[in-house]
C-alpha positions as a Markdown table, in Angstrom:
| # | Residue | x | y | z |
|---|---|---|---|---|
| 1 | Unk | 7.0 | -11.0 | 17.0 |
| 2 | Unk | 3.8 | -11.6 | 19.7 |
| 3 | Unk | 5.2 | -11.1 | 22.8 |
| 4 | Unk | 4.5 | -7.9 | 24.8 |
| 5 | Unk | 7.9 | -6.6 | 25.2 |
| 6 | Unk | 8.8 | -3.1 | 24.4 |
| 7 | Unk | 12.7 | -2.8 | 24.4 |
| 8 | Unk | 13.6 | 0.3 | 22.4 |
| 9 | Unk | 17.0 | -0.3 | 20.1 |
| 10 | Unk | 18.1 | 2.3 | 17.1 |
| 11 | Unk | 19.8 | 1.3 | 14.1 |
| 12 | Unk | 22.1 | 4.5 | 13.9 |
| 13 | Unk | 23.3 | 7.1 | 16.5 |
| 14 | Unk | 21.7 | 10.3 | 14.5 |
| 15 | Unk | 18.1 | 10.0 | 13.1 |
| 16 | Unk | 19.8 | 12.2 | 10.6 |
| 17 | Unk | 22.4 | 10.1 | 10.1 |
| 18 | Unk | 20.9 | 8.3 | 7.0 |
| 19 | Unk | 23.9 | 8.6 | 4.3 |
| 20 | Unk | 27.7 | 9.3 | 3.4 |
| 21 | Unk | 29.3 | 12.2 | 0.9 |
| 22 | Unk | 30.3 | 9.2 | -1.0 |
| 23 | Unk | 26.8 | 7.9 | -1.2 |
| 24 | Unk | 25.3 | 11.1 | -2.5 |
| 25 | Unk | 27.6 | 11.6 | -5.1 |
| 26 | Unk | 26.2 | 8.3 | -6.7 |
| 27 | Unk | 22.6 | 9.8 | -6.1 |
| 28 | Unk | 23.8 | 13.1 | -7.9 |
| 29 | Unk | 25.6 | 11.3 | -10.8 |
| 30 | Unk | 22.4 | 9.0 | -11.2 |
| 31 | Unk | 20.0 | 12.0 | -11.3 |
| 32 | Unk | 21.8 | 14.2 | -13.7 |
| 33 | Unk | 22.9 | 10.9 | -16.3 |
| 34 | Unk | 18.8 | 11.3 | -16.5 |
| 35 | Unk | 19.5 | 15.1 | -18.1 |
| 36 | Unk | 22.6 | 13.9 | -19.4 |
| 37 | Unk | 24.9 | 15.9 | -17.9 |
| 38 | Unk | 27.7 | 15.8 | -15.2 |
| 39 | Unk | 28.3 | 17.4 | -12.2 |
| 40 | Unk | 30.0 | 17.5 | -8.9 |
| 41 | Unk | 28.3 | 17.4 | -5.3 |
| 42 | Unk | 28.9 | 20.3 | -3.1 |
| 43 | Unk | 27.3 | 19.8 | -0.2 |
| 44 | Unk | 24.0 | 17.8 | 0.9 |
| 45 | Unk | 21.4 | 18.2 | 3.8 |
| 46 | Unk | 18.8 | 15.7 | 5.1 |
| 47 | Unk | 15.9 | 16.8 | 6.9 |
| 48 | Unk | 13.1 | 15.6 | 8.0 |
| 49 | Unk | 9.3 | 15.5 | 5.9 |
| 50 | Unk | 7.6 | 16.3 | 8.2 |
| 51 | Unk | 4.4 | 16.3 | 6.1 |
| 52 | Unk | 4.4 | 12.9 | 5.8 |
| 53 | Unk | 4.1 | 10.4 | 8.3 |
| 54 | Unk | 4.0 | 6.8 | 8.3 |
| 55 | Unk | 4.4 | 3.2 | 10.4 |
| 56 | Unk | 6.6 | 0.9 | 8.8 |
| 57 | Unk | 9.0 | 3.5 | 8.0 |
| 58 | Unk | 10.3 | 7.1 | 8.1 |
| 59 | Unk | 10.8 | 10.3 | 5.1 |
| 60 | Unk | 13.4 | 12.7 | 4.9 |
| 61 | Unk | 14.0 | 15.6 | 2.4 |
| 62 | Unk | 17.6 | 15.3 | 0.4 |
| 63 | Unk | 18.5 | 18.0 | -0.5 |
| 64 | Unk | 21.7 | 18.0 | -3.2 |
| 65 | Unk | 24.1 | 21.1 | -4.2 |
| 66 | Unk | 26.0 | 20.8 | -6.9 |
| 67 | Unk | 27.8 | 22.7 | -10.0 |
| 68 | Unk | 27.3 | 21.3 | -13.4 |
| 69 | Unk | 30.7 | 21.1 | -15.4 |
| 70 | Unk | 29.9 | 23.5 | -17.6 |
| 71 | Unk | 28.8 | 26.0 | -15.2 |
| 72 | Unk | 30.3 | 27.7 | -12.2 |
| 73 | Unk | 26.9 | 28.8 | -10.1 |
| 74 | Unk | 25.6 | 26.2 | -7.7 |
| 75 | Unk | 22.5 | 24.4 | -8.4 |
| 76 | Unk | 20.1 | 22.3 | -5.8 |
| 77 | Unk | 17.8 | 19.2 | -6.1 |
| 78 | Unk | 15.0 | 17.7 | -3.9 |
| 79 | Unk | 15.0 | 14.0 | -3.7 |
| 80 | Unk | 12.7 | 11.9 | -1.3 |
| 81 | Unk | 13.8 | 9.1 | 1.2 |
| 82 | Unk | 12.3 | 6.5 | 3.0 |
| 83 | Unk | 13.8 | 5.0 | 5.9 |
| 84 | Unk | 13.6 | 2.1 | 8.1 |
| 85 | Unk | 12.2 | 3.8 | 11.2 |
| 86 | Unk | 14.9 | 5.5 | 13.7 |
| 87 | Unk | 13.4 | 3.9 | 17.1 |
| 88 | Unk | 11.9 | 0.3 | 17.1 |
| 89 | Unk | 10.3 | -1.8 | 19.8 |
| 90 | Unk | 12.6 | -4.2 | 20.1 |
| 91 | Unk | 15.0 | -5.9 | 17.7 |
| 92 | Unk | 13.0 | -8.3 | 16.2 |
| 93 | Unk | 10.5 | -5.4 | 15.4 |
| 94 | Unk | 13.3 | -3.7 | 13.8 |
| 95 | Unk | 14.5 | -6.6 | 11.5 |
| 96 | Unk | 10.4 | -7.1 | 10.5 |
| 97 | Unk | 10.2 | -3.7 | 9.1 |
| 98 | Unk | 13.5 | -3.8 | 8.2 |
| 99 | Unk | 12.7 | -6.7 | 6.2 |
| 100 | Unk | 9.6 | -4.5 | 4.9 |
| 101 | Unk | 11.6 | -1.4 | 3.9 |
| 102 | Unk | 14.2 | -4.0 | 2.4 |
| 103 | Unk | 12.0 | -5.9 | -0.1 |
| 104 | Unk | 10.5 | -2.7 | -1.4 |
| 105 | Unk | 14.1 | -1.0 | -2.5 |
| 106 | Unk | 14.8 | -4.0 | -4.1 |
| 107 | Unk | 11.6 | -3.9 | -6.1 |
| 108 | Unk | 12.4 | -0.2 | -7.0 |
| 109 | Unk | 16.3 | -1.3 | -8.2 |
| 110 | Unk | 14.8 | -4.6 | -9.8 |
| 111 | Unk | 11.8 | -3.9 | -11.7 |
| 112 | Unk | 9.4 | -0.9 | -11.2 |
| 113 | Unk | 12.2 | 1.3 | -13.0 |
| 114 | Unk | 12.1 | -0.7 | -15.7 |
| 115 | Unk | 8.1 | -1.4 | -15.2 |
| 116 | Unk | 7.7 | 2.9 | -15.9 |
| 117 | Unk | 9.0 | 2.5 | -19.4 |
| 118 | Unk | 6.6 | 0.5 | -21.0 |
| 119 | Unk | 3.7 | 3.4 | -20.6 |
| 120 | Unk | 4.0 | 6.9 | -21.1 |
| 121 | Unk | 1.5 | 7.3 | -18.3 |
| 122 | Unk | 3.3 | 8.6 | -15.0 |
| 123 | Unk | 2.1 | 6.3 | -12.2 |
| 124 | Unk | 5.3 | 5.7 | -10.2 |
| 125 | Unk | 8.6 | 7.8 | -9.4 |
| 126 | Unk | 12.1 | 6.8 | -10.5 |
| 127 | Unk | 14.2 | 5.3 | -8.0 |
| 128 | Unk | 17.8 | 6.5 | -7.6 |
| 129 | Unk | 19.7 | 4.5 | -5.0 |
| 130 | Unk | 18.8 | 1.8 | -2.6 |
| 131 | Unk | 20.4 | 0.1 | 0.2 |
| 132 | Unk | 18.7 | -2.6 | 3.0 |
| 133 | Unk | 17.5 | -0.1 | 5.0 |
| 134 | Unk | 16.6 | 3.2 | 2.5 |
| 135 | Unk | 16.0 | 3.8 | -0.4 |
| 136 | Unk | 16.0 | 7.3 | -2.5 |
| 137 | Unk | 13.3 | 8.2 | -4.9 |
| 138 | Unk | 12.0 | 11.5 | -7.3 |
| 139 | Unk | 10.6 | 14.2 | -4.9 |
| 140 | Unk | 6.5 | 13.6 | -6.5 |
| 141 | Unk | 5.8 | 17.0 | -5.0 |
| 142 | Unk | 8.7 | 18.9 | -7.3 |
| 143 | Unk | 7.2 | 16.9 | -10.4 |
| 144 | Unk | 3.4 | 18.9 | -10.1 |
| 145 | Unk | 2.2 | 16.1 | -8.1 |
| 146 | Unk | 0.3 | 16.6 | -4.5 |
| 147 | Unk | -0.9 | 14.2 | -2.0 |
| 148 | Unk | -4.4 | 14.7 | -0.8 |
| 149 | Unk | -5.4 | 17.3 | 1.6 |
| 150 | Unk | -4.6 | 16.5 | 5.8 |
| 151 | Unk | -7.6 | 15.4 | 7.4 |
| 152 | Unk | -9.4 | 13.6 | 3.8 |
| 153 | Unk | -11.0 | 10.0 | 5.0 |
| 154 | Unk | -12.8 | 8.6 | 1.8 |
| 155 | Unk | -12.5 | 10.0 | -1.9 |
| 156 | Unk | -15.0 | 10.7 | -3.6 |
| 157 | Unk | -15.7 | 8.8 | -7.2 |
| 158 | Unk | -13.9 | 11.4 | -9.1 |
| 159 | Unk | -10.7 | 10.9 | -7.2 |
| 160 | Unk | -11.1 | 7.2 | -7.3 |
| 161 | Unk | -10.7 | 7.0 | -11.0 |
| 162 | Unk | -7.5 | 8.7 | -11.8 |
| 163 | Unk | -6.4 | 6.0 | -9.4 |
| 164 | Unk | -7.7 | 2.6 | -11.1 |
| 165 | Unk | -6.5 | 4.0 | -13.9 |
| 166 | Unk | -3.2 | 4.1 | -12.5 |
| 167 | Unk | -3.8 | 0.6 | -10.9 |
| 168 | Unk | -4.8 | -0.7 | -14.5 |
| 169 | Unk | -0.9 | 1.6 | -15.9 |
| 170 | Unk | 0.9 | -0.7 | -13.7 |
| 171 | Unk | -1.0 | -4.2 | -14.8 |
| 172 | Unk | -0.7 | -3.2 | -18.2 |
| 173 | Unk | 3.1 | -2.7 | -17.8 |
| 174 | Unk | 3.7 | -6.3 | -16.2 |
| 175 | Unk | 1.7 | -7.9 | -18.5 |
| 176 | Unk | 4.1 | -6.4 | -21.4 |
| 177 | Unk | 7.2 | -6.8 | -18.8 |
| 178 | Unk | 6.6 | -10.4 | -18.8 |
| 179 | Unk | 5.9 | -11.0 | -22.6 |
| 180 | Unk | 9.2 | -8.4 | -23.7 |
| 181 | Unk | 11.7 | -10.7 | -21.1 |
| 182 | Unk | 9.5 | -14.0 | -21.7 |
| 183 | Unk | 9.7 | -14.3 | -18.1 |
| 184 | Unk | 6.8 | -14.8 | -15.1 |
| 185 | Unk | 7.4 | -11.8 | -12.7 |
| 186 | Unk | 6.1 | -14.0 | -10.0 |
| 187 | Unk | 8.7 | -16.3 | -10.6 |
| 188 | Unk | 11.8 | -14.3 | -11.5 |
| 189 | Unk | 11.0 | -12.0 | -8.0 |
| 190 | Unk | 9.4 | -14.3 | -5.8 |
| 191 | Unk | 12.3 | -13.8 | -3.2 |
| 192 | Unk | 11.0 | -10.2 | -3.2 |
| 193 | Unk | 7.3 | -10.7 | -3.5 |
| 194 | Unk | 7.1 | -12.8 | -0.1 |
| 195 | Unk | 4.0 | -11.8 | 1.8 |
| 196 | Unk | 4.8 | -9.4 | 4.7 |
| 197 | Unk | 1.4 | -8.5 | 6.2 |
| 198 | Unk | -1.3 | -11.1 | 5.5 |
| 199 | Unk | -0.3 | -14.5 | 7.1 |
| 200 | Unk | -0.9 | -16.6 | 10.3 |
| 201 | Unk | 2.6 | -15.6 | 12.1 |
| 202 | Unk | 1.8 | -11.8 | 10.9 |
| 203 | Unk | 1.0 | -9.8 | 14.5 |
| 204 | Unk | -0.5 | -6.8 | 12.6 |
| 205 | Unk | -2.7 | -9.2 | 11.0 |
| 206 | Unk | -3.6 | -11.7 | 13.5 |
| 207 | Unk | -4.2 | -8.7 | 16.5 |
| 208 | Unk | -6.9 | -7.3 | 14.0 |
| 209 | Unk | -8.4 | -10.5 | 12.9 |
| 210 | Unk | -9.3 | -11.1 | 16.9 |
| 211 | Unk | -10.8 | -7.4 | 16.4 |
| 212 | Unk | -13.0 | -8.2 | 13.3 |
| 213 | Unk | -14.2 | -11.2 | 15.1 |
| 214 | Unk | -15.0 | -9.6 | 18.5 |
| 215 | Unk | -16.7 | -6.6 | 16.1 |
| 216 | Unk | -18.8 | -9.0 | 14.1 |
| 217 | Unk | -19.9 | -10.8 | 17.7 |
| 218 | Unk | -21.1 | -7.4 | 19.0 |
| 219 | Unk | -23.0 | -6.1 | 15.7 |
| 220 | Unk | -26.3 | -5.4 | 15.8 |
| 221 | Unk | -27.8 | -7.4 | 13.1 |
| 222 | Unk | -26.2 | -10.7 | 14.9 |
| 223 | Unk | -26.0 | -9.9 | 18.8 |
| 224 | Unk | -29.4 | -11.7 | 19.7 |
| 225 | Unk | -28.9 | -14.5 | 16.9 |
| 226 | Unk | -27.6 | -17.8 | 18.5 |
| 227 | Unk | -26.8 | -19.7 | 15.3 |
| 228 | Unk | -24.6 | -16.4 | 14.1 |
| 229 | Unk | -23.1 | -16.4 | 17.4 |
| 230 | Unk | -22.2 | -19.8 | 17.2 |
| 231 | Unk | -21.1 | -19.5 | 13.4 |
| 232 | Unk | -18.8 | -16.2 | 14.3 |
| 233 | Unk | -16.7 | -18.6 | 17.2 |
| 234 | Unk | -16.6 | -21.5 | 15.2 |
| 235 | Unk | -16.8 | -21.3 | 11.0 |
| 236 | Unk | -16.1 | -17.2 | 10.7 |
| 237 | Unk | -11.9 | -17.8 | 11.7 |
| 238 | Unk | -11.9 | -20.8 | 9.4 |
| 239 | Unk | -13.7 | -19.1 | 6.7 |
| 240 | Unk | -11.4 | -16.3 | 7.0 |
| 241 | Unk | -8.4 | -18.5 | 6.6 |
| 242 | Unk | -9.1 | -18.6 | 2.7 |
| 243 | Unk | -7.9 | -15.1 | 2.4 |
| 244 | Unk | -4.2 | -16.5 | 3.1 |
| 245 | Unk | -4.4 | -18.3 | 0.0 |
| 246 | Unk | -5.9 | -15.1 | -2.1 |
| 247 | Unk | -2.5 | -13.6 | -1.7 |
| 248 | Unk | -0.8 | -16.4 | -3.3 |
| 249 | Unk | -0.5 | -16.4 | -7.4 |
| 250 | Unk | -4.1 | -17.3 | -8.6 |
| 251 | Unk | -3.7 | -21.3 | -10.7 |
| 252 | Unk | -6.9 | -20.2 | -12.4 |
| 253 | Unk | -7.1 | -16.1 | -13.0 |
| 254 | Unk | -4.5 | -14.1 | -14.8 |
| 255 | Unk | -1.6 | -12.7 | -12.7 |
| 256 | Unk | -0.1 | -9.1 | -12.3 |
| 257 | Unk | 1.9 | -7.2 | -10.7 |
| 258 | Unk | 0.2 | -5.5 | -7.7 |
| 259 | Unk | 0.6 | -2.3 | -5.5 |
| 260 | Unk | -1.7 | -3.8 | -2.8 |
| 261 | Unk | -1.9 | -0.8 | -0.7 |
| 262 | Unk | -4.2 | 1.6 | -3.0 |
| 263 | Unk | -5.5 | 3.5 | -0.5 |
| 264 | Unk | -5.8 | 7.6 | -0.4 |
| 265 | Unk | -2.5 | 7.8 | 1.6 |
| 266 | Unk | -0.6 | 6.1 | -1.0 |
| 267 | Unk | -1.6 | 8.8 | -4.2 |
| 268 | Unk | 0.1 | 11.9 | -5.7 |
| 269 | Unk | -2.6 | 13.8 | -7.9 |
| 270 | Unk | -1.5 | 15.7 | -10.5 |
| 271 | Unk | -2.0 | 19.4 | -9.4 |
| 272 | Unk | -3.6 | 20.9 | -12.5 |
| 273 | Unk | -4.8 | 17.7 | -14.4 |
| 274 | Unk | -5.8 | 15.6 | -11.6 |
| 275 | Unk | -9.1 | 14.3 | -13.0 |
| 276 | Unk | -7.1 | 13.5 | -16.5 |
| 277 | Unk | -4.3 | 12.3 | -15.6 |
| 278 | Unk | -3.6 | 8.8 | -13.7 |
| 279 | Unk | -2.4 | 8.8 | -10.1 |
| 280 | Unk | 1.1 | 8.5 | -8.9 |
| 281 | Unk | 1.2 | 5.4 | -6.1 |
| 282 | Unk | 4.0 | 5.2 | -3.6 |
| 283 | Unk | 4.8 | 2.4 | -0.9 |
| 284 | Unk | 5.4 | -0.6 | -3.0 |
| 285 | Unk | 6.4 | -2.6 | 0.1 |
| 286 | Unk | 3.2 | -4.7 | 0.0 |
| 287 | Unk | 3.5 | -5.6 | -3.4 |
| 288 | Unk | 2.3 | -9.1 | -4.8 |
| 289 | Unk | 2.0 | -10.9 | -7.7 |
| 290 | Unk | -2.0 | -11.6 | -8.0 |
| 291 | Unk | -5.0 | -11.5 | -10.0 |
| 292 | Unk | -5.6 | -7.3 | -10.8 |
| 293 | Unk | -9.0 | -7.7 | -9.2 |
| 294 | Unk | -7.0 | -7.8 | -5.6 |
| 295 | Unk | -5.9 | -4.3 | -6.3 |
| 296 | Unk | -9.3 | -2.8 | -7.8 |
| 297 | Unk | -11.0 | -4.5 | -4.9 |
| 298 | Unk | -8.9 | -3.2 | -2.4 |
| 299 | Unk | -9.0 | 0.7 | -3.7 |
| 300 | Unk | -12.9 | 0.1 | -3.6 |
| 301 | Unk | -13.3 | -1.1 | -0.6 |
| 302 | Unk | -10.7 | 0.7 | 1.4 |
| 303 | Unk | -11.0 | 4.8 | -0.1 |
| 304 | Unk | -15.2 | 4.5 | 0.7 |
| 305 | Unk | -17.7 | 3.6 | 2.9 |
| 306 | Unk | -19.0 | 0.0 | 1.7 |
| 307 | Unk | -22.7 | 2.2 | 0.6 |
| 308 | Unk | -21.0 | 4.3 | -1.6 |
| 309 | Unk | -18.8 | 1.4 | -2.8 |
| 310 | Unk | -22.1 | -0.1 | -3.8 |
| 311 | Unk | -23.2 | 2.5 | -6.0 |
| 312 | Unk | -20.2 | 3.3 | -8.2 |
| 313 | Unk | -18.5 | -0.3 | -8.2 |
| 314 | Unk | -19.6 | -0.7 | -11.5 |
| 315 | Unk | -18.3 | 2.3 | -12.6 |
| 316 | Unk | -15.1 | 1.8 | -11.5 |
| 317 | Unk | -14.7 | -1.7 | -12.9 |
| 318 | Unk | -15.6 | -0.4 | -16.7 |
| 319 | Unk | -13.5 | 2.7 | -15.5 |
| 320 | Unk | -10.7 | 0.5 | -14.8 |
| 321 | Unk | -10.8 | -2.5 | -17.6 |
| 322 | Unk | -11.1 | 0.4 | -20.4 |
| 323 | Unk | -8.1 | 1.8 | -19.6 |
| 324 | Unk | -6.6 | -1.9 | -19.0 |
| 325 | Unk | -7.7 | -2.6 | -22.5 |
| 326 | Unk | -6.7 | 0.6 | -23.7 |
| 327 | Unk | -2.8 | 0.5 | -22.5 |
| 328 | Unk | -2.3 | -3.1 | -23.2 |
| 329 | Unk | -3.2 | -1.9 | -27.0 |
| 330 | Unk | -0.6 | 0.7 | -26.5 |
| 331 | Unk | 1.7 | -1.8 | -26.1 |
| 332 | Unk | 0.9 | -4.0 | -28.6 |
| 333 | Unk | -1.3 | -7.1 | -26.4 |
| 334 | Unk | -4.5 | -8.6 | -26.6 |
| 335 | Unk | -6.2 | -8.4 | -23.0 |
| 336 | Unk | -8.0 | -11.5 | -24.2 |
| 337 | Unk | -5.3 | -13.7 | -25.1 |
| 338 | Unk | -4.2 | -13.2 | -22.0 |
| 339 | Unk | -7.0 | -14.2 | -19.9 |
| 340 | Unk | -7.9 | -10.8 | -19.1 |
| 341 | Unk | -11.6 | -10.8 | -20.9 |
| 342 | Unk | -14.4 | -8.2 | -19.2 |
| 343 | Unk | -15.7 | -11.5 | -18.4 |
| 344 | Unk | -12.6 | -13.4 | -16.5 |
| 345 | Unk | -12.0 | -10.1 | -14.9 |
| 346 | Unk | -15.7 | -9.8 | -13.6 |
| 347 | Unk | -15.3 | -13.5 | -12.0 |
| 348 | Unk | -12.1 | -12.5 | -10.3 |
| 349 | Unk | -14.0 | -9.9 | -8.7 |
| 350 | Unk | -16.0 | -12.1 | -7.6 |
| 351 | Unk | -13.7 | -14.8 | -6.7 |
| 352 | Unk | -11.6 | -12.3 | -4.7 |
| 353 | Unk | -14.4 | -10.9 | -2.8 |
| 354 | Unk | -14.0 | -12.0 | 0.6 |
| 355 | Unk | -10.1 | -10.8 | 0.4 |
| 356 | Unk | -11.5 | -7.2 | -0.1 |
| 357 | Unk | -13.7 | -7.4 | 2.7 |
| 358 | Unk | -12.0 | -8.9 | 5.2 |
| 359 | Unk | -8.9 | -6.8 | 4.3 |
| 360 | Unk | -10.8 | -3.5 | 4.7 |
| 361 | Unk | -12.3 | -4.8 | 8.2 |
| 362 | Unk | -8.8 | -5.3 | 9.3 |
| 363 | Unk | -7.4 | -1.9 | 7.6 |
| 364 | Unk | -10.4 | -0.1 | 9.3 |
| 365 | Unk | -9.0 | -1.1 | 12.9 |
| 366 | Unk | -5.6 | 1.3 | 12.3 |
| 367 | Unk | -6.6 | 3.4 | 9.4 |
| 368 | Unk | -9.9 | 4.5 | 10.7 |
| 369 | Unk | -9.3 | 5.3 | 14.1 |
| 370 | Unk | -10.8 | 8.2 | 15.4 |
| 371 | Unk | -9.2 | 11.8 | 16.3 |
| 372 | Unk | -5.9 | 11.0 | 14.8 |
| 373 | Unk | -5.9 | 8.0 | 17.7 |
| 374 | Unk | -3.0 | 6.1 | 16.6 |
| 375 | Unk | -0.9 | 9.0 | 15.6 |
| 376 | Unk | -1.1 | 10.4 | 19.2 |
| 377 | Unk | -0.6 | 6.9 | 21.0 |
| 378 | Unk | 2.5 | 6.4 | 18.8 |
| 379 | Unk | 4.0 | 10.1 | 20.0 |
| 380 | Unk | 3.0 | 9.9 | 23.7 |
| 381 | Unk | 2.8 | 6.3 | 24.6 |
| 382 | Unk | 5.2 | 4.6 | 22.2 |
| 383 | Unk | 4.7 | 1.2 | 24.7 |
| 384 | Unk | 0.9 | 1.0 | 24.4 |
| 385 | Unk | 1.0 | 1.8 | 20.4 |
| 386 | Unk | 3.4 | -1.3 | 20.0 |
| 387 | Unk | 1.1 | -2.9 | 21.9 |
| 388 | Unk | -1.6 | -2.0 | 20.1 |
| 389 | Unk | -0.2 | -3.0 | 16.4 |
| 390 | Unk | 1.7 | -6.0 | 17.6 |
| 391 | Unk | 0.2 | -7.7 | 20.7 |
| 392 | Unk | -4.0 | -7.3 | 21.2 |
| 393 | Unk | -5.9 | -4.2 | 19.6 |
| 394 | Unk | -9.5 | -5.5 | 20.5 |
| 395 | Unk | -10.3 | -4.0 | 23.7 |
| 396 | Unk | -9.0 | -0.5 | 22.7 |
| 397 | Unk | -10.9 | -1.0 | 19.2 |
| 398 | Unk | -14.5 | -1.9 | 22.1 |
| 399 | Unk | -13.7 | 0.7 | 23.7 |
| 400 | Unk | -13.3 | 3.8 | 20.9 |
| 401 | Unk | -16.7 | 2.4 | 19.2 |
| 402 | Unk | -18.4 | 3.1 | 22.3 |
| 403 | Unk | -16.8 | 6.3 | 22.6 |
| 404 | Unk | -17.2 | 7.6 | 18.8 |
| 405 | Unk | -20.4 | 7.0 | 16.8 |
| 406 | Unk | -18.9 | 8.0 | 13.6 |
| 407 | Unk | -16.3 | 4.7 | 14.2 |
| 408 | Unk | -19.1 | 2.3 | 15.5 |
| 409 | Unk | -21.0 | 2.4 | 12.2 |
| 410 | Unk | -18.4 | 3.0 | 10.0 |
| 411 | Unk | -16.6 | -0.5 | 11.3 |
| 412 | Unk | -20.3 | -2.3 | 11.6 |
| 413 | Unk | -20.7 | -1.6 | 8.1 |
| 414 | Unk | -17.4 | -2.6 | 7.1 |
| 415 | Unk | -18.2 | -6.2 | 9.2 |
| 416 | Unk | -21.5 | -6.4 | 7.7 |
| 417 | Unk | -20.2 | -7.1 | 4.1 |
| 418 | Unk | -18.2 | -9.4 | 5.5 |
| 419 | Unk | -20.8 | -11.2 | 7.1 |
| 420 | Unk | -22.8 | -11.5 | 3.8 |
| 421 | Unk | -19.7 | -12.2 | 2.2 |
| 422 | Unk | -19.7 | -15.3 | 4.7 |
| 423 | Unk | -22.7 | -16.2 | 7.4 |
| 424 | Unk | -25.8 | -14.8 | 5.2 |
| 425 | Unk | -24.2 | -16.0 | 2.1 |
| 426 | Unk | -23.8 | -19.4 | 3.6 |
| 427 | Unk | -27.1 | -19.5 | 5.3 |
| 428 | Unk | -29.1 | -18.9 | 1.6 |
């Protein structure tokens, strides 16, 4: 969808109304066969999590009451649900994050249930019931787990770490997916692994790529250079066209199973262990199948600024291929029989590269806003944050860098790796 149209259409009459008696008694009968036992559904309430708020999608609260069979006393649980959103622009922006919402239940029913039982390592929630447009999921908060504090921008390295090692849980567990049902993940699930936010007809992604290019026109380092100038209208867009093929299946690096969206919004620390214990992630709906550099270069260059990424990348690359190593041991696989040696993995990083970069550059025009911008145009102008997602974000993006110094450098030093990712590298 491009056009700047804002017609407002809901998919159900009740925000609330998300699902039937019927359907929660399947939820209920699902979570207790877990503690196998049985029970019958009293009564269930939906409401909404407020704490959490999101853009391709909405969070409720279920709440079940029930009576084991054995007992007469009524018992509660807290599940978590994630919804297409209650109010879209139009229809076709509906069906797109329907489509979204959609691909990642099926991933939860299809494979990452059966992805958590290959390491004892807790790095994802079960998932209890899906449907096109919801899915229901473990409450992560009742299991010990928190999200970070309101208000956090970057993490720090020691926050960083439980994550890759939760990146490098879920690799592990592909890699010993695949070789237990002798099947290629990217094959078996490719209907459910299409891409839904990096491609020429994606608005989110083509409105921020005209950003990144008007950004990287204005920087300082290139504003009085003529043959950067010239470079930035002409090669940069082409150049930047090789990303659409990074999020393809790789016909020389190994593949995995990805999260693609690692950044500090997307992780449940443990409460008490959260420096030993691995990360949980949430909002599978970008996944991919890709080389695992993609992810580890996406948590690096999206959680901190690019001169802190600098200083502890190599940190977080032995960080992260030790406790590759050390899982893919647990369950019983070579990393270097398949094509995951320090070595291959270093040249995927460096092969991958420019996807990190320009992916960041683009992530920094919604995720690093300034003041909670988005959040606020969203609630009070619901017309000018559509257009601002869907339609043209550049002169808004101009504008708040002028307006915020903290933005300005932060997203001129985001375009400057790029730009030695591309013009300097080029020009050497």
């Amino acid at each position: 969808m491009s056009k700047d149209i804002y017609s407002p259409v809901s998919p159900r009459v009740n925000r609330l109304e998300l699902l039937t008696f019927e359907e929660c008694e399947k939820i209920l009968k699902a979570v207790l066969a877990d503690q196998q036992q049985k029970g019958k559904l009293n009564e269930f309430k939906i409401v909404p999590a407020i704490e959490h708020v999101g853009f391709l999608g909405e969070y409720y609260h279920l709440i079940l009451s029930y009576q084991l069979a054995s007992e007469s006393e009524q018992r509660s649980t807290r599940l978590f649900v994630k919804s297409v959103i209650y109010e879209s622009a139009n229809m076709s922006y509906y069906e797109e994050k329907k489509s979204i919402i959609k691909k990642e239940a099926k991933l939860y029913e299809l494979l990452l249930n059966d992805l958590k039982k290959f390491s004892a390592h807790v790095w994802c929630a079960k998932c209890y019931f899906t449907r096109d447009d919801l899915f229901v999921m473990q409450n992560i908060e009742d299991l010990g787990y928190r999200s970070l504090p309101a208000g956090t921008r970057f993490l720090s390295e020691q926050q960083l770490l439980p994550m890759v090692k939760a990146l490098a849980t879920l690799h592990a567990s592909s890699v010993a997916y695949e070789k237990c049902h002798r099947l290629t993940i990217g094959v078996a699930f490719k209907d459910w692994l299409l891409e839904k936010s990096i491609d020429p007809d994606i608005v989110w992604w083509t409105t921020g790529i005209k950003a990144v290019l008007a950004v990287a026109a204005a920087h300082p380092r290139v504003a009085n250079d003529a043959a950067a100038q010239e470079y930035i209208v002409n090669e940069l867009p082409r150049c930047l066209d090789r990303v659409y093929f990074m999020v393809n299946p790789s016909p020389v690096h190994r593949n995995v199973f990805l999260h693609r969206d690692a950044w500090g919004g997307n992780v449940f620390y443990h409460q008490e262990q959260s420096q030993d214990v691995g990360c949980v992630l949430v909002d599978f709906q970008l996944c991919r199948y890709a080389p695992p550099a993609v992810d580890l270069l996406m948590a690096s260059y999206l959680n901190v600024e690019p001169a802190q990424r600098r200083q502890i990348m190599e940190r977080l690359t032995s960080c992260y291929y030790e406790h590759l190593v050390e899982e893919l041991k647990a369950m019983d696989i070579d990393a270097q029989h398949e094509q995951l040696s320090r070595a291959d993995f270093e040249q995927s990083l460096k092969d991958f590269a420019l996807f990190g970069a320009t992916y960041n550059c683009i992530a920094a025009t919604i995720l690093r806003l300034p003041d909670n911008y988005l959040k606020q145009l969203k609630d009070e102008q619901p017309m000018e944050f559509h257009r601002f997602c869907n339609v043209d974000r550049t002169a808004a993006v101009l504008r708040l860098m002028t307006q915020h110094e903290d933005f300005r450098s932060y997203i001129y030093a985001c375009v400057e790796d790029l730009l030695e990712l591309t013009y300097y590298k080029e020009a050497n």
